[in-house]
C-alpha positions as CSV (number, residue, x, y, z in Angstrom):
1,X,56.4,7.5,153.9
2,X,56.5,11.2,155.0
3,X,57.8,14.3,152.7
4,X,60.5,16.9,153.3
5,X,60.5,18.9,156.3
6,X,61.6,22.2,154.7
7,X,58.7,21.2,151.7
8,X,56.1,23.2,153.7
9,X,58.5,26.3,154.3
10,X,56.8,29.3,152.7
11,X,60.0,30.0,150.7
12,X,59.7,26.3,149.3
13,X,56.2,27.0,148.4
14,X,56.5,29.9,146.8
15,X,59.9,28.7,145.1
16,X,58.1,25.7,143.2
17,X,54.9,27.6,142.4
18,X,57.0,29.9,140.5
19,X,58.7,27.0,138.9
20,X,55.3,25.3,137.8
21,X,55.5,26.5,134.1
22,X,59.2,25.3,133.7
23,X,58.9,22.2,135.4
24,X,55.7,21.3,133.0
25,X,57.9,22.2,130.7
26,X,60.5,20.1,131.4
27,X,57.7,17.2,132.1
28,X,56.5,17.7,128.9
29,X,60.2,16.7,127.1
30,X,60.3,14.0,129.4
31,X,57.4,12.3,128.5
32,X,58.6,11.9,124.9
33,X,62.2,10.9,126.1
34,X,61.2,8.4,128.0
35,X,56.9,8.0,128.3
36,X,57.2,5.3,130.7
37,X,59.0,6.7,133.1
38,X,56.8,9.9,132.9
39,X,53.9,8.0,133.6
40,X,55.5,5.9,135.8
41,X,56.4,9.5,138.2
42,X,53.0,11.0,137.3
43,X,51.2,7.7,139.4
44,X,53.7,8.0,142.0
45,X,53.5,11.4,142.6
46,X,49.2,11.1,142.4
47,X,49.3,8.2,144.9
48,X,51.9,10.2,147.2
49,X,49.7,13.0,147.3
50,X,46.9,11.0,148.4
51,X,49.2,9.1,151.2
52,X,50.9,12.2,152.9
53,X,48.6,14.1,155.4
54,X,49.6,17.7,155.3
55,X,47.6,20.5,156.7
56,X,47.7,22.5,153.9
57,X,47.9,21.8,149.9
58,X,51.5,21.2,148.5
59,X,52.2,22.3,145.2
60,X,54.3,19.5,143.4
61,X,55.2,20.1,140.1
62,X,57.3,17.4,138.5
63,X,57.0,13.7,138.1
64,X,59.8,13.3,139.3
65,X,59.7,12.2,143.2
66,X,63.0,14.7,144.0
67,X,64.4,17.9,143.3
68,X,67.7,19.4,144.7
69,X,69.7,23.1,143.8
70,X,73.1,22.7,144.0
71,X,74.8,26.2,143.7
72,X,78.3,27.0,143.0
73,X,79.9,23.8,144.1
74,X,81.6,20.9,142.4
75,X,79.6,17.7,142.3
76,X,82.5,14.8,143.1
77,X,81.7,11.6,141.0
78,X,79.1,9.0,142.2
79,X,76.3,7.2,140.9
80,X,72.8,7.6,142.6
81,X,72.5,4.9,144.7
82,X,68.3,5.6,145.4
83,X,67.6,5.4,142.1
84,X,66.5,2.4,139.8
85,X,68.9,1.8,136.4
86,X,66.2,2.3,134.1
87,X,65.1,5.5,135.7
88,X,66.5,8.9,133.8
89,X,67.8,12.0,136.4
90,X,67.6,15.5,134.9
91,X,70.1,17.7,135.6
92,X,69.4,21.2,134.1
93,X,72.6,23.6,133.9
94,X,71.7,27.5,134.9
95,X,73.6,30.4,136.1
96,X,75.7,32.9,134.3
97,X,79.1,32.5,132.8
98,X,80.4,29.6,134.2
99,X,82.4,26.9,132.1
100,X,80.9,23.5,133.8
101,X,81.9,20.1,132.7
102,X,79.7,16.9,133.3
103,X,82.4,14.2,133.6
104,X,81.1,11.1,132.8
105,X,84.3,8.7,132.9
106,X,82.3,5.3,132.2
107,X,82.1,6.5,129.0
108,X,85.4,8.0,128.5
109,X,83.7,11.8,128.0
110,X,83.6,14.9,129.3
111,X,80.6,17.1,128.0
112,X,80.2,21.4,128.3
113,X,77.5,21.9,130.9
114,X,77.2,25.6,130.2
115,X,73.9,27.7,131.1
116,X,70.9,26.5,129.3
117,X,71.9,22.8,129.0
118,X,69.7,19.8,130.5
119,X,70.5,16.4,130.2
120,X,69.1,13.1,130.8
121,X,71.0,10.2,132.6
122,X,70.9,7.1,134.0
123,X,72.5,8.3,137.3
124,X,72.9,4.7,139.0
125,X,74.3,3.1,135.8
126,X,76.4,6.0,134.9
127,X,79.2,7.3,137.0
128,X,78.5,11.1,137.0
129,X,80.4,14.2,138.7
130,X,81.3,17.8,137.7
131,X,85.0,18.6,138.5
132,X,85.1,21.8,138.4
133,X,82.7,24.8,136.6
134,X,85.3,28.1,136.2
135,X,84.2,31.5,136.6
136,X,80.3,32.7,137.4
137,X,77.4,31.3,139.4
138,X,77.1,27.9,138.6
139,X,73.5,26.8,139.5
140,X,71.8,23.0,138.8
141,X,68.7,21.8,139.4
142,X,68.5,18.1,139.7
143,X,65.7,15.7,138.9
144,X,65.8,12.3,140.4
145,X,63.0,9.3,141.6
146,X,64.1,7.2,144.4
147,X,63.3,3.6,143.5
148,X,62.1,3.0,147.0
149,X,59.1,5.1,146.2
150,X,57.8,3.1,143.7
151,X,58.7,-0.4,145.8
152,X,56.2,1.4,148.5
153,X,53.6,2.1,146.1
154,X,53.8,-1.2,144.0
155,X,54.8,0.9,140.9
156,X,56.7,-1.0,138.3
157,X,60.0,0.3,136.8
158,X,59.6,1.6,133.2
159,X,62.1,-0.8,131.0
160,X,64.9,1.3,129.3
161,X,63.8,3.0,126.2
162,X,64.9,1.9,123.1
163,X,65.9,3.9,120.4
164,X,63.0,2.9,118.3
165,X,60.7,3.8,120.1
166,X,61.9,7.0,120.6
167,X,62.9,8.0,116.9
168,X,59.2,6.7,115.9
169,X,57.7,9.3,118.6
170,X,59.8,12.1,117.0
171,X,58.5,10.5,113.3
172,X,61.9,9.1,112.2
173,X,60.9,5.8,112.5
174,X,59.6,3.3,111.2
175,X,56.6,1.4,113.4
C-alpha cells in the first residue's frame, strides 16, 4: 500500500486544504445518498492514514480513496475497472460556459453536465464518457474508491442502496 507521489507536492497540499470545506460538503450529501458507502470510505481512509508512513501530515478530505481533475478534455466512454459495482463515483461539473454532455449509452441517455452539476454513478456498472463539452473551460473533479483498497483493509462492500431507504432518510418514506 503506498499513496501518490505528487500527494506530498506543496501545490497538492495546499490544493486540498483549500478544498476541505467543499469536499465535507460534498461528504456530507454522500452520506445520505448512500450511508454505507460513506462509512464504508470514512474507515478506509482512517485505517489508510494509520498504514502510510509519511513524514509530514497529509490533509485528506474525502471518503473517497481517489480524486482526479480532468480539464478541458473529452472523457472517451469506459466503465471503471478499480472500482466495486456497488460503489458510487462523483463526478462534479465546474468551469465556465461549456455545454458538457455525460453520455451514458447503457441507458440509452445523454444528460447536460453544465457548471454546477454533480452526479452520482455506478462507474463499473455503468458505461460512462463525455463526447464532447463545446465552448469554455470545462473542468471535473472526479470521486472514485478502488475496490482493491478495501480488499487490503478487509473492508466490506456497502450493498446497493435501495430506494427505500433512501426516500425514508429524506422523510418520504415509510419505515
Amino acid at each position: 500500500m503506498y499513496q501518490s507521489s505528487t500527494l506530498s507536492l506543496p501545490a497538492v497540499q495546499l490544493w486540498l486544504s483549500e478544498m476541505t470545506a467543499t469536499e465535507q460538503f460534498w461528504s456530507a450529501i454522500t452520506s445520505i445518498i448512500a450511508p454505507h458507502q460513506y462509512l464504508a470510505g470514512m474507515q478506509s481512509v482512517s485505517s489508510l492514514k494509520l498504514m502510510v508512513k509519511t513524514s509530514h501530515l497529509v490533509v485528506w478530505p474525502s471518503e473517497f480513496s481517489g480524486i482526479e481533475v480532468i480539464v478541458n478534455r473529452e472523457t472517451p466512454h469506459h466503465r471503471d475497472p478499480g472500482a466495486s459495482p456497488s460503489f458510487y463515483d462523483l463526478l462534479v461539473s465546474l468551469g465556465k460556459g461549456h455545454q458538457a454532455i455525460l453520455d451514458l449509452p447503457d441507458l440509452g441517455a445523454e444528460l447536460e453536465y453544465s457548471p454546477g452539476t454533480m452526479v452520482y454513478i455506478c462507474g463499473k456498472v455503468l458505461e460512462h464518457g463525455v463526447p464532447r463539452w463545446g465552448d469554455g473551460e470545462r473542468i471535473v473533479i472526479a470521486h472514485f474508491v478502488k475496490d482493491k483498497v478495501h480488499d487490503r483493509l478487509n473492508i466490506p462492500r456497502p450493498q446497493f442502496q435501495m430506494d427505500r431507504e433512501f426516500l425514508i432518510k429524506v422523510g418520504a418514506g415509510k419505515g
